[in-house]
N, C-alpha and C positions, 0 to 999 in steps of 0.2 A: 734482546728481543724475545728469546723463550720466556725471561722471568715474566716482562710483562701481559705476555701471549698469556701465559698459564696463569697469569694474576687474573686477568681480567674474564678469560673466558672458562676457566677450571675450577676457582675455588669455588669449595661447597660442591663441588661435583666429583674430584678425585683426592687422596689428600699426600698422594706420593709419588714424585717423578724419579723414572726412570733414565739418567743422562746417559748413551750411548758415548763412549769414550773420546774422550775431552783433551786428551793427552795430544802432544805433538805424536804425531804419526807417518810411514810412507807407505802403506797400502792397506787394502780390504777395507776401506772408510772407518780407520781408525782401529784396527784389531792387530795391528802391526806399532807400536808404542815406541819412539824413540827415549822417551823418559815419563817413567811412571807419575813421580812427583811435581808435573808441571802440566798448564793449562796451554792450549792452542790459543797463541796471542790470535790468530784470526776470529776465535770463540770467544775469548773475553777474557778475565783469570779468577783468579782465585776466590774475591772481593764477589766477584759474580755469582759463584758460583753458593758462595756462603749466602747470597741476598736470596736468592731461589730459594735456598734453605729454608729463611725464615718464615715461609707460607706452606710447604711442601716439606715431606718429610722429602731423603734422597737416598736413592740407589746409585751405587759407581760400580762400574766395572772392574774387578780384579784380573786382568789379562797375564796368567801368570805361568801358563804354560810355554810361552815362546817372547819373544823381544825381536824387533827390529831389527836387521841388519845393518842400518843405521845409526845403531842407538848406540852410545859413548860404552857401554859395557861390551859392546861383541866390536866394535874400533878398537878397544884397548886390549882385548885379547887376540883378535889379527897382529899387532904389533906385540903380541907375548909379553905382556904386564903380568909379571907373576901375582898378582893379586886377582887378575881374571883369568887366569889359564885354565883354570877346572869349574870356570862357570855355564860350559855350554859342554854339550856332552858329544863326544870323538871317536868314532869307530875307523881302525883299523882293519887290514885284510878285508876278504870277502865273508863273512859269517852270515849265513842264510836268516833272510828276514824275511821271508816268506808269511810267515805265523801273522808278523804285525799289522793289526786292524787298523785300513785305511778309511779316513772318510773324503781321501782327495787321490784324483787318479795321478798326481805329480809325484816325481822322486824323493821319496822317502829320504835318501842323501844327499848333501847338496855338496859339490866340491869347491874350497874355499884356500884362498892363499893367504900365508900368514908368513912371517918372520923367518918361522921353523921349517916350513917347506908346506906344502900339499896336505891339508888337510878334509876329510870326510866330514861332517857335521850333520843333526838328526835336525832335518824340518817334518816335523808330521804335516804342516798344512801347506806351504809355501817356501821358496828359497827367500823369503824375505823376510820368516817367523822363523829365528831359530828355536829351539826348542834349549829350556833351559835344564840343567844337573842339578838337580833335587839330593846327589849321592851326595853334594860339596856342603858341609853345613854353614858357608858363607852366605850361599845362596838362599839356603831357606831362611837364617839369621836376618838377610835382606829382605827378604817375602812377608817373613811375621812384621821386622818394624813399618814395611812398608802399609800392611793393612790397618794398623795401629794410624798412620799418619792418616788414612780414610777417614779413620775415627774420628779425628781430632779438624777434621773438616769438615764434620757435618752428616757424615756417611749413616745412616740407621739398615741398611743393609747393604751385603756385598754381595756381587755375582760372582761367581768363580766359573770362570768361562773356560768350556774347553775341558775340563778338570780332570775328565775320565784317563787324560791322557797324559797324566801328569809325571808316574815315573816309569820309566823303561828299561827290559829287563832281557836279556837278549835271547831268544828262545821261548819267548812266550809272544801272547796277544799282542803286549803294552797296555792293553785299557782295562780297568777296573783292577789293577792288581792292590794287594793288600797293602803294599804300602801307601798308594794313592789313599787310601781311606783311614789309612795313620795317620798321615798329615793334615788331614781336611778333620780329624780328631784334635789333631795339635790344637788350628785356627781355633777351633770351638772351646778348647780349654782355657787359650788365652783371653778371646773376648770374653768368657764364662767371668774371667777372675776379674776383667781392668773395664768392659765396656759390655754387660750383657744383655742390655737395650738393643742389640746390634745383632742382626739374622744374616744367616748363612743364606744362600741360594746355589745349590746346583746348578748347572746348566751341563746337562749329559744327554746328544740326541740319542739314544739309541734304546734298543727293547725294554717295554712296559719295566718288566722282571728288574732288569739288570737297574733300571732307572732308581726303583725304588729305593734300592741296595744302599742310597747317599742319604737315606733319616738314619741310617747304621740302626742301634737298638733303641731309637727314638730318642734319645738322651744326649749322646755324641756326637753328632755328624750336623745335617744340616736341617734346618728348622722347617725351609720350605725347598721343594726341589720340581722344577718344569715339568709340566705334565705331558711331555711331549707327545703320549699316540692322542692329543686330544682333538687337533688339529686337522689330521686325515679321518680321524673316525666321523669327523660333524660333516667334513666335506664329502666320505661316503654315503652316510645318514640322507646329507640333502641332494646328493644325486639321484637318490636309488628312492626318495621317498619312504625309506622303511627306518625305523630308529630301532631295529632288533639288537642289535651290534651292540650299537652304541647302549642301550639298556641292558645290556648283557652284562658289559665292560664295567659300567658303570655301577651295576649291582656289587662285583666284587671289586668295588676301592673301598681298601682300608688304610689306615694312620697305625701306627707304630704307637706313638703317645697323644696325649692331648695336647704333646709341646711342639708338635709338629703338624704342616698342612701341605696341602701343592698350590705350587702358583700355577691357576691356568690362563691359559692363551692360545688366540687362536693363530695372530699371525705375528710377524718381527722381523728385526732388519735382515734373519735369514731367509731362506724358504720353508716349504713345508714339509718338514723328514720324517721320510713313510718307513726307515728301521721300527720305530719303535710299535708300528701296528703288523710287523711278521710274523707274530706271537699270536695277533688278535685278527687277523682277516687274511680268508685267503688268498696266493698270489696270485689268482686270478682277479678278485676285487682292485690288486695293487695294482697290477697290469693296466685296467681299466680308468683307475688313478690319472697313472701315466697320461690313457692316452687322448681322456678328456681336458688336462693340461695342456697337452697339442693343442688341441684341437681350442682351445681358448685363448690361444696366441702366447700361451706361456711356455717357459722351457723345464727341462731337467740334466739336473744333473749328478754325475755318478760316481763310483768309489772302484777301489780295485780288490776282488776276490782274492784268498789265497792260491786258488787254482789259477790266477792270472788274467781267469774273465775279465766284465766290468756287469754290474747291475746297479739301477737307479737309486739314486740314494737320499735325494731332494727334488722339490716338486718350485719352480721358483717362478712364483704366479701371484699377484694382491688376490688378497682372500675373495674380495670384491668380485673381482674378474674369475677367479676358479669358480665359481658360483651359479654364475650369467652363464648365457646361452645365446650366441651370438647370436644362433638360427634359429633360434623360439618363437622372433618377432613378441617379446613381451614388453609389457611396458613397466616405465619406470617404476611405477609403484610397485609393479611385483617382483621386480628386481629386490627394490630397500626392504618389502616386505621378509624376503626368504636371506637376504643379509641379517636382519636383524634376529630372526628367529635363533641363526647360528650363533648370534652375539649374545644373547640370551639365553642357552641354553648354557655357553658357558660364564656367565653372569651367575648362576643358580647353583652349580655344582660346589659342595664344598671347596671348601679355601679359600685364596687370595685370589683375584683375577688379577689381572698385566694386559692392558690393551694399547696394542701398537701404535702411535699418535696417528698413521694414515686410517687404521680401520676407525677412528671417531670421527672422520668424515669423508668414507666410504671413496676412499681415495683409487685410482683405475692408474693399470701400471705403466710404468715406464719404459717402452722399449726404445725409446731414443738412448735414455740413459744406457743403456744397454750398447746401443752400436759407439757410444762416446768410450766405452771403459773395456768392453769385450769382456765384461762378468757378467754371467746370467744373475747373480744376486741385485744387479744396481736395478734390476725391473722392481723392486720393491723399496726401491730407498732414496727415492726422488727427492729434494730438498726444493723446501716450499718457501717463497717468496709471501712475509707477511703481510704486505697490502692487499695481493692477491688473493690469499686467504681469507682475509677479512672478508672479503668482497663480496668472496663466493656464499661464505658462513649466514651473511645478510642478506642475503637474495633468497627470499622463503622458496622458490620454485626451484634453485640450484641441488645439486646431487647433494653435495657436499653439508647443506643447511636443511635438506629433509635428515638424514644421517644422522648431524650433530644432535638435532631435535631431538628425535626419538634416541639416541644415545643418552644424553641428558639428564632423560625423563627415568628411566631405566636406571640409572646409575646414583640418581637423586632417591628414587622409590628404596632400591636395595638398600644404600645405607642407612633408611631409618627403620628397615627393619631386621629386630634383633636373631628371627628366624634364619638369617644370612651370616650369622656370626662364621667364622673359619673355623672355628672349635665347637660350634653345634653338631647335628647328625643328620641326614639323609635318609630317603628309602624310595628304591625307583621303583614305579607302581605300572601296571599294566594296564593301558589304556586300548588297546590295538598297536599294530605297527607304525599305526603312520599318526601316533602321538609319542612325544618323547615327555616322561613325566618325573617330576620330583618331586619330593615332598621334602622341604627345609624347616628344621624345627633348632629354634635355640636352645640354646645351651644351660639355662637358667629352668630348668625340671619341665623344657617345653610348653612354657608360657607364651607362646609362640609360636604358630606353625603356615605354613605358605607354603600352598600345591602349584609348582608352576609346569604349566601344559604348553605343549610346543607342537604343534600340525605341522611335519615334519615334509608335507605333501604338497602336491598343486590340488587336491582333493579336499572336498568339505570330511570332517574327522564329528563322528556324534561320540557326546561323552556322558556317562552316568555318574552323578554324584552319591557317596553314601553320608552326605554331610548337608543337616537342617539346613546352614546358610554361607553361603563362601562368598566374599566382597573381593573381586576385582582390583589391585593396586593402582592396576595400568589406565582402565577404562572407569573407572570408580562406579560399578554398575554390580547389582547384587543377582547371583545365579542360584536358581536351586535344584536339584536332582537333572535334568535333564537339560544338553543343549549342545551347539552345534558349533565346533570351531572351522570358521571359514580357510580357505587355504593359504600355509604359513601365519595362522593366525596365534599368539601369546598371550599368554592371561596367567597372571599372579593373584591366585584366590587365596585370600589370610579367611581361615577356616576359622569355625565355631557349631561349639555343641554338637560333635560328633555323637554317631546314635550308638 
């Protein structure tokens, strides 16, 4: 049902899906993997997933920090299979693990019965994700061919999900250590030699800084990596009506090489993790984060300090809903209107965009899901019945078919121009506070360039052109020197004859 969903309503509009894992699994919808190499007969198999293929480029999941409790590789080491015995990593006595960066307030250990007697085991996220031994070279020997098998399925990029947390070191943080960036070195050498079509993706919530740290020296690591403070800083921007921050931020993004971009996004089947803007806003903005997420019916939640505290560590609300104002009394239109400015503003930013399948049609979250599972995450990860969907998509007056429209229209514009390319260059221009501006110029000696402006506000935004004639992408209307963007209003002006 997805291939023909995205046959019919995607092509020519996206040209690469994102499959959220596919694999049999028993918990966190599907980030808990009973076997890597198999497809969920409830999902379809293999045959499927190759069909999708051939319309769509694919992204797969590499879950390769932890495995299932479940899954025949942590079964065979409960019954001490000397071939699994040093695939999951065992801590003995009490050695102070205080240092290790959590991003779950659960027990870092889980206690586990085996053969052998009572054993300790490292879950970093859950007792039902154990964490694998990266020390065992079985294990990564398994890892490399397993990525390999990606490849040979279709795969054109891989997520590497989790990754920060990949080897553990006792006495230290556990995240970002050097060896994790060895190995994620390793992947890159291999694909380099047998499948270099084939891109890396990070996936590491946490601070701007540390995030970058996975292009390694542009050459090595990964091609494209989350841009995760992008998320809280748009949803700052459009509470506060000021895009200072965010122009700030966004002045100093740089790329390592030309071999490398970020994939931005604004929302996904996580929440929205405010680590990586403690760098870039202060905690009192974050604070404020928080408690307008209350106050929108959405939840949060938190991680556990070295000192023992706890502080917020995700925000788990549809982008849609963190947005709105219950109590604004506004109406729909200005609701989609200031949704979509946020979807555009990351639409414009160098690199890759990744948009969530519910934000292309401004989908409102799920809190039943929520009382059915008791994860604050399932308020964003509703699973949608496709006649239903249809329905909605066709009904010109429904949420869902203004959304997809103007998504469409936006997504259709950007690819044909070259001003957008992920390897051209940027320069965020100062319009006032309450414009977010960009200027996207390609890559081909700037044969191309497109100002796009963003009324960040519920206020009219007046804007001065220094440019004889700017054509409109959006509205196909030609602007010159002087004019007025209405509130939350977009305009993709492809420039000429600059004076």
């Amino acid at each position: 049902m997805l291939a023909d969903f995205c046959r019919k309503h995607l092509t020519g509009v996206v040209n690469a899906v994102h499959i959220l894992p596919f694999y049999p699994w028993t918990s966190d919808d599907g980030f808990s993997v009973k076997d890597y190499r198999a497809v969920d007969p409830a999902l379809g198999d293999w045959v499927d997933i190759e069909g999708l293929g051939k319309n769509f480029r694919l992204m797969f999941d590499a879950v390769i920090n932890h495995i299932s409790s479940q899954s025949e590789w942590f079964q065979r080491f409960l019954r001490d299979d000397p071939h699994f015995r040093d695939y999951f990593i065992t801590v003995e006595g009490e050695p102070d693990l205080s240092d290790v960066a959590r991003p779950r307030t659960l027990p870092l250990l889980t206690q586990v019965h085996t053969t052998r007697g009572r054993k300790s085991v490292w879950t970093t996220f859950s007792d039902d994700q154990i964490d694998l031994n990266y020390r065992h070279p079985e294990v990564l020997l398994e890892i490399v061919d397993l990525i390999l098998f990606y490849v040979t399925r279709g795969a054109e990029f891989i997520r590497l999900d989790a990754i920060a947390y990949l080897w553990k070191e006792i006495g230290t943080v556990c995240i970002h250590l050097p060896q994790t960036h060895r190995l994620i070195q390793l992947l890159r050498a291999v694909l380099n030699e047998v499948a270099p079509h084939v891109l890396l993706i990070t996936e590491t919530n946490v601070p701007h800084a540390d995030n970058l740290s996975y292009f390694g020296n542009g050459h090595n690591e990964a091609q494209l990596v989350y841009n995760f403070a992008l998320p809280p800083l748009v949803l700052h921007t459009l509470h506060t009506g000021n895009a200072s921050a965010l122009s700030k931020w966004a002045s100093d993004l740089k790329l390592p090489s030309h071999h490398t971009t970020f994939f931005n996004f604004l929302a996904s089947h996580d929440g929205i993790g405010i680590n990586p803007v403690r760098d870039i806003l202060p905690e009192s903005d974050i604070e404020t984060l928080v408690q307008r997420t209350m106050n929108r019916g959405g939840l949060v939640s938190y991680k556990h300090n070295p000192d023992g505290s706890q502080s917020p560590y995700e925000l788990n609300i549809n982008y849609f809903d963190a947005l709105s104002n219950p109590e604004a009394n506004e109406s729909i239109e200005t609701q989609v209107d200031r949704f979509m400015v946020s979807q555009s503003i990351m639409l414009s930013l160098i690199g890759v965009p990744g948009i969530y399948f519910h934000s292309l049609f401004g989908s409102r979250g799920w809190a039943e899901g929520v009382k059915e599972t008791g994860r604050n995450r399932t308020i964003n990860r509703q699973k949608c019945h496709q006649a239903k969907l249809e329905e909605e998509i066709n009904n010109s007056v429904s949420l869902r078919s203004r959304v997809f429209k103007r998504y469409r229209q936006l997504l259709k514009l950007r690819a044909a121009s070259a001003a957008f390319h992920p390897h051209g260059t940027q320069q965020v221009l100062d319009f006032g506070n309450s414009a977010f501006a960009l200027l996207r110029i390609s890559p081909d000696d700037g044969g191309e360039r497109v100002l796009c402006l963003h009324n960040v506000s519920p206020r009219p935004c007046a804007v001065i052109l220094n440019f004889e004639i700017a054509h409109d992408l959006i509205s196909n209307l030609k602007f010159k020197n002087h004019f007025t963007l209405s509130p939350y209003q977009i305009t993709w002006l492809k420039l000429y004859d600059s004076h």
